[in-house]
C-alpha positions in Angstrom: 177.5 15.5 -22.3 180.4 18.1 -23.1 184.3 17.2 -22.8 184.9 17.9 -19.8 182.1 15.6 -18.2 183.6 13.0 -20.5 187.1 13.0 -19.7 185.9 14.1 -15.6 184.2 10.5 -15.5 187.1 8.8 -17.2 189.8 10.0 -14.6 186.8 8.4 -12.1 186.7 5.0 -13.9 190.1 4.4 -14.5 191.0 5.8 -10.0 188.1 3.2 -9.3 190.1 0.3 -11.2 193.0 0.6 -9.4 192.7 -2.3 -6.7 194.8 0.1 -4.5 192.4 3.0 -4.3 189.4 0.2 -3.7 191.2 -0.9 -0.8 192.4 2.4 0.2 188.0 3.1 0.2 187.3 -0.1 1.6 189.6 0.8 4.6 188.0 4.6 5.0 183.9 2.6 5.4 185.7 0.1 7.7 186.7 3.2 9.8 184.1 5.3 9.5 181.5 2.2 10.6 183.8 1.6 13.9 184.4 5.0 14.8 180.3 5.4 14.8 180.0 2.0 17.2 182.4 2.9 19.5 183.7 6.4 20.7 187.1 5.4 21.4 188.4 4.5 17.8 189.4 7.7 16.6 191.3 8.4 19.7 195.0 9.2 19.1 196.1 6.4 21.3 194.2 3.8 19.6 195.2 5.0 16.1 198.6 4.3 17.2 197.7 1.5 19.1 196.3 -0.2 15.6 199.5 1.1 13.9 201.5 -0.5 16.8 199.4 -4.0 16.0 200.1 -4.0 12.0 204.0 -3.9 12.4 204.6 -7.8 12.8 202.2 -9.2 11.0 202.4 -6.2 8.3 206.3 -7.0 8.3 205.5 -11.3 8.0 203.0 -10.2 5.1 205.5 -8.4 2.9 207.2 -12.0 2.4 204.2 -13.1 2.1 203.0 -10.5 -0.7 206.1 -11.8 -2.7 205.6 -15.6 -2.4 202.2 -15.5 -3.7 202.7 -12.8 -6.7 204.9 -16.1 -7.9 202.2 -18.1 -7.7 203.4 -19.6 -4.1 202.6 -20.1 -0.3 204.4 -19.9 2.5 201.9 -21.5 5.5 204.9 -22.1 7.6 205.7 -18.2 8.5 204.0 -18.4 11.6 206.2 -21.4 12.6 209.7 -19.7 11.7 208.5 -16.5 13.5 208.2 -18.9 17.0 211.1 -20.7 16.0 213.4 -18.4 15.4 212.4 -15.7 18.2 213.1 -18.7 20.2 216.7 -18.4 18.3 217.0 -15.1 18.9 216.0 -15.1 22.8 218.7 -18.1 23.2 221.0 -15.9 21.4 220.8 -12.8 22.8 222.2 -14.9 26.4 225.4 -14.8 24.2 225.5 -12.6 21.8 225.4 -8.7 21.3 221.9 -7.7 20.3 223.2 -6.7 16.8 224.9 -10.6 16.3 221.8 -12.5 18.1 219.1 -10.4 15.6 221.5 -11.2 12.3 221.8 -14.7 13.6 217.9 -14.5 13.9 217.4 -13.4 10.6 219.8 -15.9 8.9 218.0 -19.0 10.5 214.6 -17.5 8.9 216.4 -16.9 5.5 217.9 -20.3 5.7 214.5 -22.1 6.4 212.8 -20.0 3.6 215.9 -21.2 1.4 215.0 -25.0 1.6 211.3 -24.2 1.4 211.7 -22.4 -1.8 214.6 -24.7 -2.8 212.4 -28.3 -2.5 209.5 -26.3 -4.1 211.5 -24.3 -7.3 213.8 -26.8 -7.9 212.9 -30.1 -7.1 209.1 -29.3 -8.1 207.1 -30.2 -5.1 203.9 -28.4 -4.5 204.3 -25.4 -2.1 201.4 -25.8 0.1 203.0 -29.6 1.3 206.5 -28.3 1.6 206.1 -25.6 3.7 202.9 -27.3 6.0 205.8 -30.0 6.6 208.2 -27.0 7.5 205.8 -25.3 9.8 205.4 -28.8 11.8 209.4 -29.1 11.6 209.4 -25.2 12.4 206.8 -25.1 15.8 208.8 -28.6 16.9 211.9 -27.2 17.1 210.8 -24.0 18.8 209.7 -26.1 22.0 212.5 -28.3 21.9 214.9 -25.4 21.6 213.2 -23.4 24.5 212.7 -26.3 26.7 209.1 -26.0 26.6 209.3 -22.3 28.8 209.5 -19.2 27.2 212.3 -17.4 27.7 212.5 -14.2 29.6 216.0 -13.1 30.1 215.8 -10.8 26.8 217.9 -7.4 27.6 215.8 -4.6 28.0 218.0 -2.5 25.5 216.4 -4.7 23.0 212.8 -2.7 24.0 214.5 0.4 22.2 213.6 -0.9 18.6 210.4 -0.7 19.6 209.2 2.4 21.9 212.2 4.8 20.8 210.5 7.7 18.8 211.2 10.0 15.9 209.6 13.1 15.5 206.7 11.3 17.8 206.8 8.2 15.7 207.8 5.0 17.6 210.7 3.4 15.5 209.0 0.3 15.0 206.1 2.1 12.4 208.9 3.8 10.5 210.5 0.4 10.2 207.2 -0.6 8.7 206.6 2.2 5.9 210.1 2.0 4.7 209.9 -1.5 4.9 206.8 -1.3 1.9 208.3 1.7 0.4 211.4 -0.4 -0.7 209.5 -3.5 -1.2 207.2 -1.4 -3.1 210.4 0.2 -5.3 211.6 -3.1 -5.9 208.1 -4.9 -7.2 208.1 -1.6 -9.2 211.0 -0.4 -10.7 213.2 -3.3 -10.8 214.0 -5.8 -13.6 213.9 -8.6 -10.0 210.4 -7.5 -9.5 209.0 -7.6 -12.6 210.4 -11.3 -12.7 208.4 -12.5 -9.7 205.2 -10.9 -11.8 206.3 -12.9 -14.7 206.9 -15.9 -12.5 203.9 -15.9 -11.0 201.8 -14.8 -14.5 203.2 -17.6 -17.0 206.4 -19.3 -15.8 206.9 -21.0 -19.0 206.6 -17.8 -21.2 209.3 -16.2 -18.2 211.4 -19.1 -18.8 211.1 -18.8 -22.5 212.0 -15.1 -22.2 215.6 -16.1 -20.8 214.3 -15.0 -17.0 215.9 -16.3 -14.4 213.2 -18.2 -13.4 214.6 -20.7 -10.3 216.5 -18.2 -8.7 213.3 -15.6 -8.7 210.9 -18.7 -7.9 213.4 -19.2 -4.5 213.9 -15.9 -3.3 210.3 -15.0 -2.5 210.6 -17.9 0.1 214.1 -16.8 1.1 212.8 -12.9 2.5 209.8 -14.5 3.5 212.0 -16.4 6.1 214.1 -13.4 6.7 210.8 -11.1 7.4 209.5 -13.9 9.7 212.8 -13.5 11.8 212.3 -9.8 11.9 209.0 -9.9 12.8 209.7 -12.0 15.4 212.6 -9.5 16.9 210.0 -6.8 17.0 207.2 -9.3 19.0 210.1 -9.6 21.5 211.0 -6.1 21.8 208.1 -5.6 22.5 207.2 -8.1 25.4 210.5 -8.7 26.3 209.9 -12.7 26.3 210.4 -14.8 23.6 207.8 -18.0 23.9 207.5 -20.9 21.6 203.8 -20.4 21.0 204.8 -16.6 19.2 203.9 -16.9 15.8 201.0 -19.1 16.2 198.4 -19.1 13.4 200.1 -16.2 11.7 200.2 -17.5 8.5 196.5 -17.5 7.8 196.4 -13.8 8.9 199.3 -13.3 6.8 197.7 -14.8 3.6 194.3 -13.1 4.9 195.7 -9.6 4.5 197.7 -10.2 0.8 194.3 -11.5 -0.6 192.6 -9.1 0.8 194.7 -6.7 -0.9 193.9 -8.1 -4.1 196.7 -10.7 -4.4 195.8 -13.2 -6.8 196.6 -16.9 -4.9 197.3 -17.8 -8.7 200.1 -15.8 -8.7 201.3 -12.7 -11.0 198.5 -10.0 -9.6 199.0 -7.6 -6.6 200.5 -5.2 -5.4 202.6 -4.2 -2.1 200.6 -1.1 -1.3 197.3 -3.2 -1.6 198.6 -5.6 1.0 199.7 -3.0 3.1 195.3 -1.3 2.7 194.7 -5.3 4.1 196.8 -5.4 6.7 195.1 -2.1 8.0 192.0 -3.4 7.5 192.5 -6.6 9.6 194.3 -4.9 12.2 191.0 -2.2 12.4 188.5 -4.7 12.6 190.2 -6.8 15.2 190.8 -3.4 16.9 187.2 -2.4 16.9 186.0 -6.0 17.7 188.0 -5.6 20.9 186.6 -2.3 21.7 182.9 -3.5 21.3 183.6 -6.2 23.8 182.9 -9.2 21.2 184.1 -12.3 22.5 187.4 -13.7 21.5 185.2 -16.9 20.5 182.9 -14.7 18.1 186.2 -12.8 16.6 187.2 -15.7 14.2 183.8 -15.9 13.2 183.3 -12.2 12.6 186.7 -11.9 10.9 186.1 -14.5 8.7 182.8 -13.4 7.2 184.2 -10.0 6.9 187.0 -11.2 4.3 184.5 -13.7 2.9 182.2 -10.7 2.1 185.1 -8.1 1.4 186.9 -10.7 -1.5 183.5 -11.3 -2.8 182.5 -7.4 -3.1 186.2 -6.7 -4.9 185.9 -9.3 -7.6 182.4 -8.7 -8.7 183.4 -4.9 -9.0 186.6 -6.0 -10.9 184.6 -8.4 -12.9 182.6 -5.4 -13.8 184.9 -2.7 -14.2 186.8 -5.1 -16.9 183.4 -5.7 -18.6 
């Protein structure tokens, strides 16, 4: 085998490791297999359509991304996102749109602040503390809304949404620069490589002289933040804000970081692999819709198809580590 065969299959080997291009080629067969079963998948309107879909819960699973690279969870986004849309519709009666969305955003922050707050620093385990605030979190959302959604939401609010740039509606760029700066900051800060640390050996990060409480908190901090944003966007969108918004987002949310490659250990994963799972949960939904597959077989579908997809990735990373 001459040199350059050698060092040709090497390149290979070590493109194939990276979880990010494994996802990036899980996504193209997911694609490919949909656009075969049904005409209308390629079509430019339904490639924007899917791109349209991934926004809010790609937004809601960037918080996410962070809360379990420290070893976290955060089930209680979906509750926040109802909760404080509900926040945000009351607000907007009030306030300019600018006030009523930072208003929003500082509710969600401030719910993510006592979730990561009773979990860094008092010790309790992340999956009760933030299953009790998503209970806390869907309650107050109907008795802040009355039980009705609320539909008096100005319709300049619509313009975060379906304004364009250079053909691109607003709310996608919002999403790529979105991961591009949570990508930066996982990346090429000394903050990001702390949540790694966190999330790999808290001890050994404490040991280091990290800041280990402060980074342990502020995963669940922008994950509250990103829930509130989300939820602006959702009500852009449909120009209502209803206490039901949000519901069961969490497991779709912590579906598309794992499915990424996220470790739920904490310390492995990587922004642009959740941002491949996102994608590929938005397509299949997508194509399950366009096949006409009933709502009650979707879950079902769905759920084998991550089942399958996380078993696939770690038997090829068991073997690619071998």
């Amino acid at each position: 085998m001459t040199t350059n065969s050698l060092s040709s299959k090497t390149v290979f080997s070590g493109l194939f490791r990276r979880l990010e291009i494994r996802m990036l080629g899980l996504a193209v067969v997911i694609a490919a297999c949909l656009s075969v079963l049904s005409p209308y998948f390629l079509t430019s309107s339904n490639l924007f359509n899917i791109l349209d879909q991934s926004v809010v819960i790609g937004i809601v699973s960037v918080g996410m991304t962070m809360v379990i690279l420290t070893g976290g969870i955060d089930l209680s986004v979906g509750s926040v996102v109802g909760v404080t849309g509900i926040i945000l519709g009351l607000a907007l009666q009030q306030l300019p749109i600018p006030v009523a969305i930072l208003c929003a955003v500082l509710a969600g922050a401030g719910i993510g602040l006592v979730s990561g707050i009773l979990t860094a620093y008092f010790g309790l385990a992340a999956f009760v503390v933030t299953l009790g605030v998503m209970a806390i979190g869907r309650s107050l959302a109907y008795i802040f809304s009355g039980q009705t959604a609320i539909s008096d939401i100005p319709d300049a609010l619509s313009n975060i949404v379906y304004a364009t740039v250079f053909g691109i509606p607003s709310n996608v760029l919002f999403l790529l620069a979105l991961y591009i700066i949570a990508w930066a900051y996982l990346t090429y800060t000394k903050g990001g490589r702390t949540i790694y640390a966190v999330g790999s050996n808290k001890e050994a990060a404490r040991a280091a002289g990290l800041n280990v409480l402060f980074y342990s908190v502020l995963p669940y901090v922008v994950s509250g933040a990103l829930a509130a944003v989300a939820a602006t966007f959702s009500i852009a969108q449909l120009l209502s804000a209803d206490p039901l918004m949000g519901n069961q987002m969490e497991l779709d949310a912590i579906a598309a970081v794992v499915i990424g490659g996220a470790s739920l250990f904490g310390g492995r994963g990587t922004i642009i692999g959740t941002l491949f799972g996102v994608l590929i949960m938005v397509m299949i939904r997508n194509g399950l819709n366009l096949l006409r597959v009933s709502p009650f077989w979707q879950g079902s579908a769905i759920g084998t198809i991550i089942i399958v997809a996380l078993l696939i990735e770690r038997l090829v990373n068991w073997r690619s580590n071998r």
